[in-house]
C-alpha positions in Angstrom: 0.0 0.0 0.0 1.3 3.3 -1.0 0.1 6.9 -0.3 0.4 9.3 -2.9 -1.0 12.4 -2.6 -3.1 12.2 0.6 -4.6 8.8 -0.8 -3.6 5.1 0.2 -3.5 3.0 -3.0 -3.4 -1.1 -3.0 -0.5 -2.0 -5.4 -0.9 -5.5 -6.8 -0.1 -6.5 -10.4 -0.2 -3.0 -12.7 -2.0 -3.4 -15.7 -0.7 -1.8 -19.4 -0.4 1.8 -18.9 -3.2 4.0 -20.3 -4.0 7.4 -20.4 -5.8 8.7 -16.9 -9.6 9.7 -17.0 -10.1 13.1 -16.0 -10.6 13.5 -12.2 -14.3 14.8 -11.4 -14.5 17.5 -9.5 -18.0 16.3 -7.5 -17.0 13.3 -6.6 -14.3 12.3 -4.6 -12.4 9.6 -6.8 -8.5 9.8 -7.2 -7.7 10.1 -10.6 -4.9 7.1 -9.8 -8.3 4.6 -10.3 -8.1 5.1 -14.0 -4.3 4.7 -13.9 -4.0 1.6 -11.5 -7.1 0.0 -11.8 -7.4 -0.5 -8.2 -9.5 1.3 -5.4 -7.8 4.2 -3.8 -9.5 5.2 0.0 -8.7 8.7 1.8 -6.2 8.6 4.8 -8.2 9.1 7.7 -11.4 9.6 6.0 -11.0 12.7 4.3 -14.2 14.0 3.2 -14.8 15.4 0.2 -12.1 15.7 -3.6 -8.6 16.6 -2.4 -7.6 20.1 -3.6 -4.1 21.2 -4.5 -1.8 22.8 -1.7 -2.4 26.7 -2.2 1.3 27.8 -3.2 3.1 30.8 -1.4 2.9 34.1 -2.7 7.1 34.5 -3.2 9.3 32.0 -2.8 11.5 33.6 -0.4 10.0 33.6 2.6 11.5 36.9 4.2 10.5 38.9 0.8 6.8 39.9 1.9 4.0 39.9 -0.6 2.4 43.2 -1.8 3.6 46.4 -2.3 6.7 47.7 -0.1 5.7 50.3 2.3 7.8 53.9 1.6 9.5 53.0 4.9 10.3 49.4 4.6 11.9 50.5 0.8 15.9 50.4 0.8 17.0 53.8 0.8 19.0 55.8 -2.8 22.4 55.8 -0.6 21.9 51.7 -0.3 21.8 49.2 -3.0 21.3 45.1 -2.8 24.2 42.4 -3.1 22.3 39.2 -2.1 18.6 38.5 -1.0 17.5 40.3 1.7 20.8 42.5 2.0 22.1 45.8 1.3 25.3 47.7 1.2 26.2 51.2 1.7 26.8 52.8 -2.1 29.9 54.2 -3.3 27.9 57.3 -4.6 26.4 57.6 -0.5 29.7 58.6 0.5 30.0 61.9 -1.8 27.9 64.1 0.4 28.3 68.1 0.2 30.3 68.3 3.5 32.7 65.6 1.9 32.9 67.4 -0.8 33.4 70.8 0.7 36.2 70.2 3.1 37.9 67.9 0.4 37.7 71.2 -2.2 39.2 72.9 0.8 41.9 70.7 1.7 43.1 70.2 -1.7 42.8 73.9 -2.5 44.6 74.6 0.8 47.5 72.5 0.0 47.5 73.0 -4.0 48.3 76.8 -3.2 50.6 75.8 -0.9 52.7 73.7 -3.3 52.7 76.6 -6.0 54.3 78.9 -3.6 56.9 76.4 -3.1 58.0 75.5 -6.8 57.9 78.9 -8.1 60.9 81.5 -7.5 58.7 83.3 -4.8 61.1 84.4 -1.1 59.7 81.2 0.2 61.8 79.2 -1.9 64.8 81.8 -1.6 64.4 80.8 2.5 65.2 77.8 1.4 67.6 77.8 -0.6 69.8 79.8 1.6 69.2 77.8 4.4 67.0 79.7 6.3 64.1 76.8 7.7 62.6 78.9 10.2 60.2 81.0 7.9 59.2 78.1 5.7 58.8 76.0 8.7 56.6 78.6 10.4 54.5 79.2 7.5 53.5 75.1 7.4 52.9 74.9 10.9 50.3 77.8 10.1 48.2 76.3 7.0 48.2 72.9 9.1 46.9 74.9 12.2 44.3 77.1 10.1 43.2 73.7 8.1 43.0 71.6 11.5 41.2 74.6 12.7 38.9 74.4 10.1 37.9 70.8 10.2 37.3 71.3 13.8 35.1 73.7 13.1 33.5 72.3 10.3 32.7 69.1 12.2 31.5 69.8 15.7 28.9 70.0 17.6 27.6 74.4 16.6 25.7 73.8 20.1 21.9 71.6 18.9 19.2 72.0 20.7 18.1 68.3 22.4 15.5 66.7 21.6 14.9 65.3 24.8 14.8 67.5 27.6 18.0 66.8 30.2 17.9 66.8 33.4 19.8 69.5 34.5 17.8 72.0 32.0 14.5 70.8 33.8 15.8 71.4 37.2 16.4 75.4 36.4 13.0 76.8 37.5 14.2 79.8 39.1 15.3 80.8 35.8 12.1 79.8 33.6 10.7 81.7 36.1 12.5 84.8 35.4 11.7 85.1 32.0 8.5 87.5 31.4 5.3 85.9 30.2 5.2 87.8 27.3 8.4 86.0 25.3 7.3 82.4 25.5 9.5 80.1 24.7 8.4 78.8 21.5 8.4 75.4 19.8 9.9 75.0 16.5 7.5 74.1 13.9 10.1 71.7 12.0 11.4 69.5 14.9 8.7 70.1 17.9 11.6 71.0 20.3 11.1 73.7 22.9 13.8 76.5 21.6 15.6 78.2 24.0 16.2 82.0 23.6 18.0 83.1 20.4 17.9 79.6 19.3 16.6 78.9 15.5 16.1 75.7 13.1 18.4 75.3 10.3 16.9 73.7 7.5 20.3 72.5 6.2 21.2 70.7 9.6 17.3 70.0 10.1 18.0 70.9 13.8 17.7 74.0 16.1 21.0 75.6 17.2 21.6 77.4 20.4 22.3 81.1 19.5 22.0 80.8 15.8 24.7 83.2 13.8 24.5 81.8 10.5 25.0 78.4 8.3 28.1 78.7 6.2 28.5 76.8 3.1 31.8 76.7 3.0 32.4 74.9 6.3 28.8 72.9 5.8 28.0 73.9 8.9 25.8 76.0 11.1 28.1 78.6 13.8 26.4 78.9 16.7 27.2 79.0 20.4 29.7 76.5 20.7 31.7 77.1 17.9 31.5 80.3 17.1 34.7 81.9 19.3 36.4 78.7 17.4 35.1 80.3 13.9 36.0 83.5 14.9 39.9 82.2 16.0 39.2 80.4 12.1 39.2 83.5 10.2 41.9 85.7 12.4 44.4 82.9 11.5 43.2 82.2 8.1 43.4 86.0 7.3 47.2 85.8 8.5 48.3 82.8 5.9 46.4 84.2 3.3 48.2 87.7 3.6 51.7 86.1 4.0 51.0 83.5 0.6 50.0 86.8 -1.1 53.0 88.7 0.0 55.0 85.2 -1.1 53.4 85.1 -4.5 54.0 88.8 -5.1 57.6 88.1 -4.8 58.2 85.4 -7.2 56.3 87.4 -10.1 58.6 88.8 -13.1 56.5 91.3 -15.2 60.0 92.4 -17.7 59.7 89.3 -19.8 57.9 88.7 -23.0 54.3 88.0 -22.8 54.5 84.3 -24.3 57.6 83.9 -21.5 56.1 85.5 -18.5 52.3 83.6 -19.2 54.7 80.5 -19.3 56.6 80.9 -16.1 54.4 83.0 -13.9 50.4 82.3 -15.2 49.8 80.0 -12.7 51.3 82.6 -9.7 49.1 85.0 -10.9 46.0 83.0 -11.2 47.4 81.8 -7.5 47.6 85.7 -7.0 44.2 86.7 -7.7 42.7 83.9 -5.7 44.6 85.0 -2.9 43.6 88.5 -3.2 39.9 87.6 -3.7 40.4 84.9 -0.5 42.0 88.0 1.5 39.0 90.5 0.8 36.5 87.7 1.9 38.4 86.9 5.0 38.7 90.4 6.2 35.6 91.5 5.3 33.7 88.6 7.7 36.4 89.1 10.5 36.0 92.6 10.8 32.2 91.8 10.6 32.0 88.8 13.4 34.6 91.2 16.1 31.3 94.2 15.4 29.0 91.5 16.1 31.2 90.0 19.0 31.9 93.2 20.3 27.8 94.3 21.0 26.9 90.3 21.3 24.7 90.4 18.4 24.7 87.1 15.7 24.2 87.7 12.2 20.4 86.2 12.1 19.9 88.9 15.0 21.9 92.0 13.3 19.8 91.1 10.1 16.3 89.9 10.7 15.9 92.4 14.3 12.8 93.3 13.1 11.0 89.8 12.7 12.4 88.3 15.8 9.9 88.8 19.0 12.2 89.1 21.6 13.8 92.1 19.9 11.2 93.5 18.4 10.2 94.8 21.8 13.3 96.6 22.7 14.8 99.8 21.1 18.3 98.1 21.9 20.0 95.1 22.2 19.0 93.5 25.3 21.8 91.4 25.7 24.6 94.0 25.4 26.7 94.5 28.1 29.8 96.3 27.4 32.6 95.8 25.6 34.8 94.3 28.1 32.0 92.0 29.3 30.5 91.0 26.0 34.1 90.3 24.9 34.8 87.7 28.2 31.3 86.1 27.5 32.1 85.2 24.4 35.7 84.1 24.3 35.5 82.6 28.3 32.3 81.8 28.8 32.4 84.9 31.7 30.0 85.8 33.4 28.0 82.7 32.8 24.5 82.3 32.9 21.3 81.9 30.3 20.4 84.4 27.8 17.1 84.7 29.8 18.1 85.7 32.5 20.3 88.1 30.8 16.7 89.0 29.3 15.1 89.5 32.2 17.7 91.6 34.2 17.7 94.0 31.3 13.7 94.0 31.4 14.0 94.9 35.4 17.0 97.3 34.8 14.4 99.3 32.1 11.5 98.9 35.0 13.5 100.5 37.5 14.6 103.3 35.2 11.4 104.3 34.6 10.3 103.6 37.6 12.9 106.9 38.7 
């Protein structure tokens, strides 16, 4: 006896093959009757014709059936090797920071090896011996590139998402702050912004005292690394003047034009760059020490009249001094919240007119 198919047949001698009659599909023969001649019975007394095993929807189990939820879809920076896997893409890797402080650091060093191989006082120095100056102008490019990666990657000062405990244990100082400047919550990421905080659509979060995202770090400056910025550009300002003092040096205008364009185009084009890096250097330095100097950020200075908590002051309500504004910022002296700040300018106005 043999079971085939959920039936038990009764082998004995087989008969000539012949072609199978069609099973019926009201009664509950096995189509092995034709084929055998011999009786076939259901195992266990299965009732009714015996209907084919419905087949799975895929054939790999883990792959589900159906559309793919937006979600559950591999993401553009992955792409598959095997079933069910994925693997970061070579193209993920090229993202505009990448891009920007590679740009930079090749620029950065490209400059630095044109000053070297041209007849410029650079080379001279070394020539004649003299190591110190060359020395000391590598040490400063590494320093203002180091400088610049450290800035470029940290931490501007983000706003947490969730609350920590030491901010929730300041009541005395939420308490300070007048009722009418709420703290607001950002409509992008539904965080509770502290004062002079502001979302940054680039970085997709809120940064504590917002100045400004700069695309050519491809980051946002804000509270915690804005004195680093500022130290940026004071030190960048000083390479960029000494390569443009070093590629004024090595250029020779009394040749012929096909002669000079030969041995000194690329100094000049380095020359003009440098001049055009110089202007742009100064120009945000002296900028950032005015806005340092009265403790003002760039999104304040520019867009006073559509932020609430200035809107309501003739002044700058968190001015005070000079001397003091300077040690705040670089130190971290006197420390304290910008509310409260806030608020002890409100009471100092009170009492004034109070008198």
């Amino acid at each position: 006896m043999l079971g085939l198919g959920g039936w038990e047949v009764e082998l004995g001698e087989l008969p000539a093959a012949r072609a199978p009659a069609p099973p019926s599909a009201s009664s509950g023969t096995c189509w092995l009757e034709g084929l055998l001649n011999r009786s076939c019975r259901p195992i266990g007394g299965l009732p009714g014709p015996v209907r084919p095993r419905p087949q799975p929807a895929s054939a790999n189990p883990r792959v589900a059936p159906g559309p793919v939820p937006w979600r559950a879809r591999p993401s553009e920076r992955f792409f598959r090797v095997g079933p069910g896997a994925e693997a970061m893409a070579p193209w993920a890797l090229l993202t505009p920071g990448v891009l920007v402080r590679t740009g930079h650091t090749v620029l950065t060093w490209g400059i630095t090896l044109v000053l070297f191989l041209h007849d410029t006082a650079l080379r001279q120095w070394e020539e004649q011996g003299e190591l110190l100056l060359p020395l000391t102008f590598l040490l400063l490019v590494l320093g203002s590139l180091l400088l610049y990666l450290t800035v470029s990657l940290m931490d501007p000062g983000y706003v947490n998402v969730l609350p920590q405990p030491q901010e929730e244990a300041k009541e005395e100082q939420t308490a300070m702050v007048p009722q009418a400047i709420p703290l607001r919550r950002c409509r992008y990421c539904m965080v509770l912004q502290p004062l002079r905080a502001r979302h940054c659509r680039e970085c997709r979060r809120c940064v504590r005292r917002y100045d400004h995202h700069c695309p050519w770090m491809e980051n946002c400056v804000g509270e915690r690394n804005h004195p680093l910025f500022v130290a940026y550009l004071a030190l960048q300002l000083v390479v960029l003047l000494w390569a443009l003092y070093l590629a004024w040096s090595g250029l020779r205008f009394f040749q012929p034009w096909g002669l000079w364009l030969w041995s000194s185009g690329l100094l000049f084009a380095t020359f003009l760059l440098l001049s055009l890096f110089s202007l742009v250097a100064g120009l945000l330095l002296a900028s950032h020490l005015y806005l340092v100097a009265s403790n003002t950020t760039t999104w304040e200075f520019i867009s006073s009249h559509r932020i609430a908590y200035l809107r309501q002051r003739p002044g700058n309500p968190f001015d005070r001094g000079l001397t003091r504004n300077l040690a705040h910022f670089f130190c971290g002296w006197p420390s304290g919240s910008w509310e409260t700040l806030w608020a002890e300018d409100e009471e100092e106005e009170g009492s004034s007119q109070a008198v």
